[in-house]
mmJSON file of the N, C-alpha and C atoms, coordinates in Angstrom:
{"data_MODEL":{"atom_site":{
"group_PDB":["ATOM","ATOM","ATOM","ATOM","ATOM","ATOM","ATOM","ATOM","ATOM","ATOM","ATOM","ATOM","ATOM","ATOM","ATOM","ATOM","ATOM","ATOM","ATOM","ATOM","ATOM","ATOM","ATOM","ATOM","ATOM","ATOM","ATOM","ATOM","ATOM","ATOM","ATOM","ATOM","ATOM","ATOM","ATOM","ATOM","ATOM","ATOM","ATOM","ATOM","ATOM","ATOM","ATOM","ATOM","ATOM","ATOM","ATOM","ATOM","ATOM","ATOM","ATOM","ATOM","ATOM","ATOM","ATOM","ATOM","ATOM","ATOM","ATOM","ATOM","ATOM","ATOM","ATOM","ATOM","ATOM","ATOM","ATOM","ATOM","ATOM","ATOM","ATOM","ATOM","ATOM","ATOM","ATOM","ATOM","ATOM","ATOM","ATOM","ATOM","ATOM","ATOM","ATOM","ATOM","ATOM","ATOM","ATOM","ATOM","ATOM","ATOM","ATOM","ATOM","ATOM","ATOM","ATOM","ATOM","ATOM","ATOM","ATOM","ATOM","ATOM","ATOM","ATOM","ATOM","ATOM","ATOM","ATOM","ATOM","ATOM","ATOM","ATOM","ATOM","ATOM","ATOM","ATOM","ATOM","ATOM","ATOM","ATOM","ATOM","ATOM","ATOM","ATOM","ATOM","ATOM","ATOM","ATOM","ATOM","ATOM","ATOM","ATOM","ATOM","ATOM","ATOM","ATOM","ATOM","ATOM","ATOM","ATOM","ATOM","ATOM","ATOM","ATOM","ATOM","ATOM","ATOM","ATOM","ATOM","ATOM","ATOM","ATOM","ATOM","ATOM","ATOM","ATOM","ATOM","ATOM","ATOM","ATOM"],
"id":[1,2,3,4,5,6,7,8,9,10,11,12,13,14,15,16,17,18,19,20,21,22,23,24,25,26,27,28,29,30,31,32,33,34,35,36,37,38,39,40,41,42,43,44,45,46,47,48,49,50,51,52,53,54,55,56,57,58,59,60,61,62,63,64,65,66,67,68,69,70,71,72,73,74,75,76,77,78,79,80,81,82,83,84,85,86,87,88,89,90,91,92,93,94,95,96,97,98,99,100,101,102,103,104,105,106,107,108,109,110,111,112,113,114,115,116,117,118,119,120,121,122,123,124,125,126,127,128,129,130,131,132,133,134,135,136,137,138,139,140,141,142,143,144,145,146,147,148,149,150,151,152,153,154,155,156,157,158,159],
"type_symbol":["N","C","C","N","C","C","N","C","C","N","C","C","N","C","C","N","C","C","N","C","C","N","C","C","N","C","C","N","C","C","N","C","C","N","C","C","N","C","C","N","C","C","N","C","C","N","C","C","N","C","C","N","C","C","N","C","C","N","C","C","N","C","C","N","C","C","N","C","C","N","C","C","N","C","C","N","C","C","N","C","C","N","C","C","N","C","C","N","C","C","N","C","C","N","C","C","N","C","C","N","C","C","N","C","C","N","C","C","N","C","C","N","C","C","N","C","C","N","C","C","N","C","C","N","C","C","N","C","C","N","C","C","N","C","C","N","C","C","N","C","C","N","C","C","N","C","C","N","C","C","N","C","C","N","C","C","N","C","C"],
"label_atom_id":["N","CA","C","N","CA","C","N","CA","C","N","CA","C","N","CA","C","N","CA","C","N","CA","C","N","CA","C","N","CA","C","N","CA","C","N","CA","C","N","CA","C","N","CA","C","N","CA","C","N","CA","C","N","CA","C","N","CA","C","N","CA","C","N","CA","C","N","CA","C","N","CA","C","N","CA","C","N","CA","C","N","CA","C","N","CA","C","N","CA","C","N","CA","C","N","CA","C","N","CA","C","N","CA","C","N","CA","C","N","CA","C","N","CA","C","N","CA","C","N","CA","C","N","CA","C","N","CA","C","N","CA","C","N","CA","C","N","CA","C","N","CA","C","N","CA","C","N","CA","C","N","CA","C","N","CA","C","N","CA","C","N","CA","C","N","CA","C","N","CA","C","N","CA","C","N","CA","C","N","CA","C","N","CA","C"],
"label_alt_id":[null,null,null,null,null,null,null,null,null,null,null,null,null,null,null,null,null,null,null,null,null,null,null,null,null,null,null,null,null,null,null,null,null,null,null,null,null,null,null,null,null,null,null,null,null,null,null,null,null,null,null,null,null,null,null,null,null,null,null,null,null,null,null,null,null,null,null,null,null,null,null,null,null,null,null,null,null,null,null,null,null,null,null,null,null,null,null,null,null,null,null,null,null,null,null,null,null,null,null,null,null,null,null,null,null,null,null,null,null,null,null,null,null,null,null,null,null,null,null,null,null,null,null,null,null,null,null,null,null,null,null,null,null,null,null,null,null,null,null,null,null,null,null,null,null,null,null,null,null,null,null,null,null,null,null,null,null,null,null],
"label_comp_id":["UNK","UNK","UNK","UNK","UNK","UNK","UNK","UNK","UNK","UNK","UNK","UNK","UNK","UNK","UNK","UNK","UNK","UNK","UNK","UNK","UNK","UNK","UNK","UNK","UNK","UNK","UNK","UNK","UNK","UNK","UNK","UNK","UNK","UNK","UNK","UNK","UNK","UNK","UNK","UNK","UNK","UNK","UNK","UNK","UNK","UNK","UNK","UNK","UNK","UNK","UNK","UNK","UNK","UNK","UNK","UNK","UNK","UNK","UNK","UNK","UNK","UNK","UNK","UNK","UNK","UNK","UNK","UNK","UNK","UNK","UNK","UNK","UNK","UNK","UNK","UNK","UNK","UNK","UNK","UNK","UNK","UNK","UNK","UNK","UNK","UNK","UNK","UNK","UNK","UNK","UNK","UNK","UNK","UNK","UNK","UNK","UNK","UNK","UNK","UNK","UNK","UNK","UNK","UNK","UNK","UNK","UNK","UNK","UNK","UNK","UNK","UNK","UNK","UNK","UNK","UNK","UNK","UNK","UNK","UNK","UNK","UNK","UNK","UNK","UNK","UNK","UNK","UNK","UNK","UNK","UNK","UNK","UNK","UNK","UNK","UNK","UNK","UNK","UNK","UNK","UNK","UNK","UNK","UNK","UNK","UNK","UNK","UNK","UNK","UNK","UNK","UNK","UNK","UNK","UNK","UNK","UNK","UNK","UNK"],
"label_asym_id":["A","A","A","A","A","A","A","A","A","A","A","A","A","A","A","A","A","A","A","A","A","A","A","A","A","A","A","A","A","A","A","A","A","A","A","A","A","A","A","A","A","A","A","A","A","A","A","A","A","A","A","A","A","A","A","A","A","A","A","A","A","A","A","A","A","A","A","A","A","A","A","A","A","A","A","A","A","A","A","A","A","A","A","A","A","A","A","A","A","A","A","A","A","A","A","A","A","A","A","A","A","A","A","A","A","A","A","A","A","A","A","A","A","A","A","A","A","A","A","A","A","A","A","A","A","A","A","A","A","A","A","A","A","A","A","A","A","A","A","A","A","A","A","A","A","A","A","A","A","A","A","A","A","A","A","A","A","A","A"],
"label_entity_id":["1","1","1","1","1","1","1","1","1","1","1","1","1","1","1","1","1","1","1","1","1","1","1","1","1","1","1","1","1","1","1","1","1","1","1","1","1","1","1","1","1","1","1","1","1","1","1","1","1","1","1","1","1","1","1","1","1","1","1","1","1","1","1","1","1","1","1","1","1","1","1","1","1","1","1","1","1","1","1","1","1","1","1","1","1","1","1","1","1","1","1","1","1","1","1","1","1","1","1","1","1","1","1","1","1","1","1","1","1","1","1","1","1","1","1","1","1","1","1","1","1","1","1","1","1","1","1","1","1","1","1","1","1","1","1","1","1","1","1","1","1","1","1","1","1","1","1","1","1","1","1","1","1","1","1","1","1","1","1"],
"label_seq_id":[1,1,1,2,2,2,3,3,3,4,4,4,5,5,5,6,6,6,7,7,7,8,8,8,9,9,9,10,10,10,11,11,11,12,12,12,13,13,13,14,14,14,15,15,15,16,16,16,17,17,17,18,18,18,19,19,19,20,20,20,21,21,21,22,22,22,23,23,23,24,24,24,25,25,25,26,26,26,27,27,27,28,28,28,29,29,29,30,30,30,31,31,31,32,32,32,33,33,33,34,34,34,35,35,35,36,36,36,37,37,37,38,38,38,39,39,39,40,40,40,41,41,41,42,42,42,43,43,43,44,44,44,45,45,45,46,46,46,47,47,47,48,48,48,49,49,49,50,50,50,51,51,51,52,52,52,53,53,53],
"pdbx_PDB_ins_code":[null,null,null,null,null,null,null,null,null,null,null,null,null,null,null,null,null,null,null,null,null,null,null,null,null,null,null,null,null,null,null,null,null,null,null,null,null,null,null,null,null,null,null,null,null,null,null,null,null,null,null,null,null,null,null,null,null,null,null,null,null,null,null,null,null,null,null,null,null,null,null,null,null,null,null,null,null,null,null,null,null,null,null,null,null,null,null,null,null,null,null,null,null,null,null,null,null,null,null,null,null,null,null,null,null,null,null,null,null,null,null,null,null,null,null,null,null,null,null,null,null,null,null,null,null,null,null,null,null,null,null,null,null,null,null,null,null,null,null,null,null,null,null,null,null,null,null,null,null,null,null,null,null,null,null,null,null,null,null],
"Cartn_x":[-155.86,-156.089,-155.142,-154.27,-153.287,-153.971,-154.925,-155.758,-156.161,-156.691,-157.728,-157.108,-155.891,-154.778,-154.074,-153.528,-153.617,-154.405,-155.567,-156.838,-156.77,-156.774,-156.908,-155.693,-154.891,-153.24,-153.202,-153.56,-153.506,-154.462,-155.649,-156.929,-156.781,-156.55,-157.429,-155.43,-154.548,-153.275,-152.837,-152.732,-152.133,-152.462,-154.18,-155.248,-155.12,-154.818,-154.584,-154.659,-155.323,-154.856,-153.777,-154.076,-152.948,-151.322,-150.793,-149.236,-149.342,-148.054,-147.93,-148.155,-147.401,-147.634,-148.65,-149.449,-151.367,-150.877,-150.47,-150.282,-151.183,-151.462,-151.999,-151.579,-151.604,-150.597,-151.311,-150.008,-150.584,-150.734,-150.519,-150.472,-151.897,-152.04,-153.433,-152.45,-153.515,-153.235,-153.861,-153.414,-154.387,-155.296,-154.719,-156.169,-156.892,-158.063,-158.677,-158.594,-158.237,-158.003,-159.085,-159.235,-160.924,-159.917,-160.584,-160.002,-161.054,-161.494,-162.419,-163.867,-164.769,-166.38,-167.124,-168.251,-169.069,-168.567,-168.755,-168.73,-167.292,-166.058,-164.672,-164.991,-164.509,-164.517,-164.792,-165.966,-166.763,-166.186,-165.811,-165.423,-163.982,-163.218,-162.022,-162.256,-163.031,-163.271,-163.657,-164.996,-165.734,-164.236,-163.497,-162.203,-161.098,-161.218,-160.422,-161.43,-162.777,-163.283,-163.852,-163.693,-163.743,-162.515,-160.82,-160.166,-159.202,-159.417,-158.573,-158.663,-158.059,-157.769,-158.263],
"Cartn_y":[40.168,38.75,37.907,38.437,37.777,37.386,38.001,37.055,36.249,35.811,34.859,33.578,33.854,32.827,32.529,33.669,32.813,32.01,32.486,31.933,30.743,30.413,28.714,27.856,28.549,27.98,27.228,28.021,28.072,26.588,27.398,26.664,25.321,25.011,23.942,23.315,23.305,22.676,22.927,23.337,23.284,22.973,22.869,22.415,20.601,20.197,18.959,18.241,17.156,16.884,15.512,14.86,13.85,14.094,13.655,14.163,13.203,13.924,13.324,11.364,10.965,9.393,9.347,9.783,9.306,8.516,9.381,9.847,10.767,10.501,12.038,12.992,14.295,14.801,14.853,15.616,15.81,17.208,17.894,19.522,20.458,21.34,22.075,22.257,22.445,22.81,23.874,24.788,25.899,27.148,27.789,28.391,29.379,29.911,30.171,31.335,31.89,32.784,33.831,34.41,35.092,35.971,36.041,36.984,36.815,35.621,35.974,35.769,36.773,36.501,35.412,35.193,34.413,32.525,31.99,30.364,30.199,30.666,30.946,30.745,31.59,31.794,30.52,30.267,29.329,27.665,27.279,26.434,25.764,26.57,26.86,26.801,27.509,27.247,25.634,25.15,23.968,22.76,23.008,22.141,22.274,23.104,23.316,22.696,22.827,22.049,20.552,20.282,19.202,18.077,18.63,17.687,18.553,19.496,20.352,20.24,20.063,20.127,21.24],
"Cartn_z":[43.997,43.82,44.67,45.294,46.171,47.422,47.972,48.897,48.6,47.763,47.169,46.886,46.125,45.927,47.469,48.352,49.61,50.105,49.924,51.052,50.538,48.944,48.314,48.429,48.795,48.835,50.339,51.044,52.847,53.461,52.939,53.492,53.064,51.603,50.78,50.941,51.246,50.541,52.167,52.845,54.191,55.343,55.008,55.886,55.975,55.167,55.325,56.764,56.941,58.51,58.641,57.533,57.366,56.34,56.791,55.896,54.646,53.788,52.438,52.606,53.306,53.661,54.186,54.398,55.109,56.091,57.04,58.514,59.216,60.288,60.839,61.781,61.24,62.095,63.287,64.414,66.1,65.973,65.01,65.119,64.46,65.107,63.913,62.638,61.668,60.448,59.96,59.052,58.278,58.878,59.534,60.0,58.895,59.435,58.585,57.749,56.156,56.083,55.188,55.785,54.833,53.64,52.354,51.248,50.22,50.097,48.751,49.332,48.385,48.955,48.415,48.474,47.361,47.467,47.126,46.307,46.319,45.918,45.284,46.937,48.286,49.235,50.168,49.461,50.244,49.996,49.094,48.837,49.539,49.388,50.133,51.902,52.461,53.944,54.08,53.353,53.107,52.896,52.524,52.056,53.307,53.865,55.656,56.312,56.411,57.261,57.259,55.894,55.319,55.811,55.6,55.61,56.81,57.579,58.295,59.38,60.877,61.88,62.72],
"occupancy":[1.0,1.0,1.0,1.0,1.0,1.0,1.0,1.0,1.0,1.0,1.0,1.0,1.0,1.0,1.0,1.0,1.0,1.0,1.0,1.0,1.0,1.0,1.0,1.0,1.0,1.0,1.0,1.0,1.0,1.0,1.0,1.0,1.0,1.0,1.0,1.0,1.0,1.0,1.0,1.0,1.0,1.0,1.0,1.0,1.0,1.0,1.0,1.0,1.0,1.0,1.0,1.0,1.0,1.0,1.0,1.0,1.0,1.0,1.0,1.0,1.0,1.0,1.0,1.0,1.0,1.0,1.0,1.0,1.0,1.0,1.0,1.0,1.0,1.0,1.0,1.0,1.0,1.0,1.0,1.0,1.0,1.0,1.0,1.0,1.0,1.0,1.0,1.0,1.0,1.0,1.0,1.0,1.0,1.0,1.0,1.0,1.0,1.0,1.0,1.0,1.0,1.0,1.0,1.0,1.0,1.0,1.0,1.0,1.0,1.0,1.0,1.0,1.0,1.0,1.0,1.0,1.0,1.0,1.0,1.0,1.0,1.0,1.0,1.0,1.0,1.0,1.0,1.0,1.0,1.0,1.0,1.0,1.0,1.0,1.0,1.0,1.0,1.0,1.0,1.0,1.0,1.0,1.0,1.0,1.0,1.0,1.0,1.0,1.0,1.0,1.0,1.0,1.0,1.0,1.0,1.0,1.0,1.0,1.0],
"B_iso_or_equiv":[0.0,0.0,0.0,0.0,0.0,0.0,0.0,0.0,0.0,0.0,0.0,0.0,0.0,0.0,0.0,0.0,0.0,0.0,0.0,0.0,0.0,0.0,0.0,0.0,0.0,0.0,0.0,0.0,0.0,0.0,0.0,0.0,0.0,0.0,0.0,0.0,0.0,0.0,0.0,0.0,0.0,0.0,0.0,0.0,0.0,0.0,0.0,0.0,0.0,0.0,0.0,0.0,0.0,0.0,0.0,0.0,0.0,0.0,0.0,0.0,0.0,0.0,0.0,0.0,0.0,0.0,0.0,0.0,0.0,0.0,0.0,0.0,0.0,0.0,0.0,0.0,0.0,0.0,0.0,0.0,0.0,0.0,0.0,0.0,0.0,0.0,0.0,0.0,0.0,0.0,0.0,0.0,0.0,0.0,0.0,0.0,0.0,0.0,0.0,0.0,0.0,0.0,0.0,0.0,0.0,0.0,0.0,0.0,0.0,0.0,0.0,0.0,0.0,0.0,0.0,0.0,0.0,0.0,0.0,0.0,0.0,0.0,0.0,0.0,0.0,0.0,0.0,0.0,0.0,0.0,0.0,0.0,0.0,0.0,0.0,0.0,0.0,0.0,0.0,0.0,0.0,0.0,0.0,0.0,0.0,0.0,0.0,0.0,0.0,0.0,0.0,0.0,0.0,0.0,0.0,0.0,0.0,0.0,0.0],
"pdbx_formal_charge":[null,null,null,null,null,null,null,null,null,null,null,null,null,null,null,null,null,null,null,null,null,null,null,null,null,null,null,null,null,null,null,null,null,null,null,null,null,null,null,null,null,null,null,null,null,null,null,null,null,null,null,null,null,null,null,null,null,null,null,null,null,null,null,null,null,null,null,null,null,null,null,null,null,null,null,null,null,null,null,null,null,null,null,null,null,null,null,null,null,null,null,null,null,null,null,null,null,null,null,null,null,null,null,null,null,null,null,null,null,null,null,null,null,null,null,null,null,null,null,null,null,null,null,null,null,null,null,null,null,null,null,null,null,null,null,null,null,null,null,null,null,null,null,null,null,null,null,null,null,null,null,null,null,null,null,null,null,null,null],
"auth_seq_id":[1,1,1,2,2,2,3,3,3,4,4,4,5,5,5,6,6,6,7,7,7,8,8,8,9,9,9,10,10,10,11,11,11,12,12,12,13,13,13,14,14,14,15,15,15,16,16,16,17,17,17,18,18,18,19,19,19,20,20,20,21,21,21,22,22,22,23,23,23,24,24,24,25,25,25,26,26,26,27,27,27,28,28,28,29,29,29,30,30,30,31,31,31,32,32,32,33,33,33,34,34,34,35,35,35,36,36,36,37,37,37,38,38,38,39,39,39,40,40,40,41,41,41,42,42,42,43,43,43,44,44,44,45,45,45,46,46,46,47,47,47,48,48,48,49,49,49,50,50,50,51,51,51,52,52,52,53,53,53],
"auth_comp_id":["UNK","UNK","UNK","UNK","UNK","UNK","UNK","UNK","UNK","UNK","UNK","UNK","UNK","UNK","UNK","UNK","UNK","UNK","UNK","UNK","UNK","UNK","UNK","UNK","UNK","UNK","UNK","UNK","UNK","UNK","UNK","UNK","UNK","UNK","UNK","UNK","UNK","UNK","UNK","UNK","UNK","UNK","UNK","UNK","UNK","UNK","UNK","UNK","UNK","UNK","UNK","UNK","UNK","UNK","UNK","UNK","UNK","UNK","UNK","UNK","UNK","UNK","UNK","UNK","UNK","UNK","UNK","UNK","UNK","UNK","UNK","UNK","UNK","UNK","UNK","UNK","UNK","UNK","UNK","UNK","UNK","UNK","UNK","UNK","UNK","UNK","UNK","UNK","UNK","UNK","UNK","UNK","UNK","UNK","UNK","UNK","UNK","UNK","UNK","UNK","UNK","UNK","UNK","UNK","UNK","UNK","UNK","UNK","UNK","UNK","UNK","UNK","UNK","UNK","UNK","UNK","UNK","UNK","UNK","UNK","UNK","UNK","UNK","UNK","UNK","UNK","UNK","UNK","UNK","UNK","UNK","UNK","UNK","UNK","UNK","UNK","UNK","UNK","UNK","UNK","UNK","UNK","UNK","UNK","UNK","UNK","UNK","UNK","UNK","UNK","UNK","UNK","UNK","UNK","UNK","UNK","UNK","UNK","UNK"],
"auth_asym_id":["A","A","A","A","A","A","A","A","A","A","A","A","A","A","A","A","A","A","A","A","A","A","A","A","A","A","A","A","A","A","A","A","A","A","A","A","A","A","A","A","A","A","A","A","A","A","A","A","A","A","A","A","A","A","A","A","A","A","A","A","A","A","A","A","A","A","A","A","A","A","A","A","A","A","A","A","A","A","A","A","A","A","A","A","A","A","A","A","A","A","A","A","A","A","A","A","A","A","A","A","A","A","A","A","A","A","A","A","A","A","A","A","A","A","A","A","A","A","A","A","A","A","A","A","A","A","A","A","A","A","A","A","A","A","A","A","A","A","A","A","A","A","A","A","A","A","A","A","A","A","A","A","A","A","A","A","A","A","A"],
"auth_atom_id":["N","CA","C","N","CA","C","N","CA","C","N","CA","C","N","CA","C","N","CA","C","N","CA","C","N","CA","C","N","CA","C","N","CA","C","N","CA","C","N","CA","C","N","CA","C","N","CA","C","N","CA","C","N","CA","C","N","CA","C","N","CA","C","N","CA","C","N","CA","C","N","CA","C","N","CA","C","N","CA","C","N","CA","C","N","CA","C","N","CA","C","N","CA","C","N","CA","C","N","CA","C","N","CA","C","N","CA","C","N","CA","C","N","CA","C","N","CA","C","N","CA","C","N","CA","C","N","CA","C","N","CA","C","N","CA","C","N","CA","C","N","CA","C","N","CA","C","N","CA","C","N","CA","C","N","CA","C","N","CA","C","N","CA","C","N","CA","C","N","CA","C","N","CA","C","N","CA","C","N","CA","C","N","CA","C"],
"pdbx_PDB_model_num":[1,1,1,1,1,1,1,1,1,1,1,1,1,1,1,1,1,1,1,1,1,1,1,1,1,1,1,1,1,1,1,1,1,1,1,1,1,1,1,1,1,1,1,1,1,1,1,1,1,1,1,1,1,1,1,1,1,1,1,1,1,1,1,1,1,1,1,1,1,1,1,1,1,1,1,1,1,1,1,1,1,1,1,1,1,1,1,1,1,1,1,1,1,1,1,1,1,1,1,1,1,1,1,1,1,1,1,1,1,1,1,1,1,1,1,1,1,1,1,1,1,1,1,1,1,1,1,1,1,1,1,1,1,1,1,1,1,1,1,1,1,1,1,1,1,1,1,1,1,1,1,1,1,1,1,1,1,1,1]
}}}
């Protein structure tokens, strides 16, 4: 289960493209980390590409 909790930790919380002050950064953020299958998985990518760099 430690992928899975990476993959949601990484993707969805580091992917961010603006900083804590809603700034935006100049740097990539998050890349992509595959670990869980299914919806759980999917959601998490959808949330990197949603708000991620």
């Amino acid at each position: 289960r430690f992928a899975a909790y990476f993959q949601q930790g990484d993707m969805e919380s580091n992917g961010k493209y603006v900083t804590g002050a809603g700034r935006p950064v100049d740097y990539a953020t998050g890349p992509v980390v595959w670990g869980e299958p299914g919806t759980n998985g999917q959601h998490a990518f959808y949330q990197l590409i949603h708000q991620g760099t």
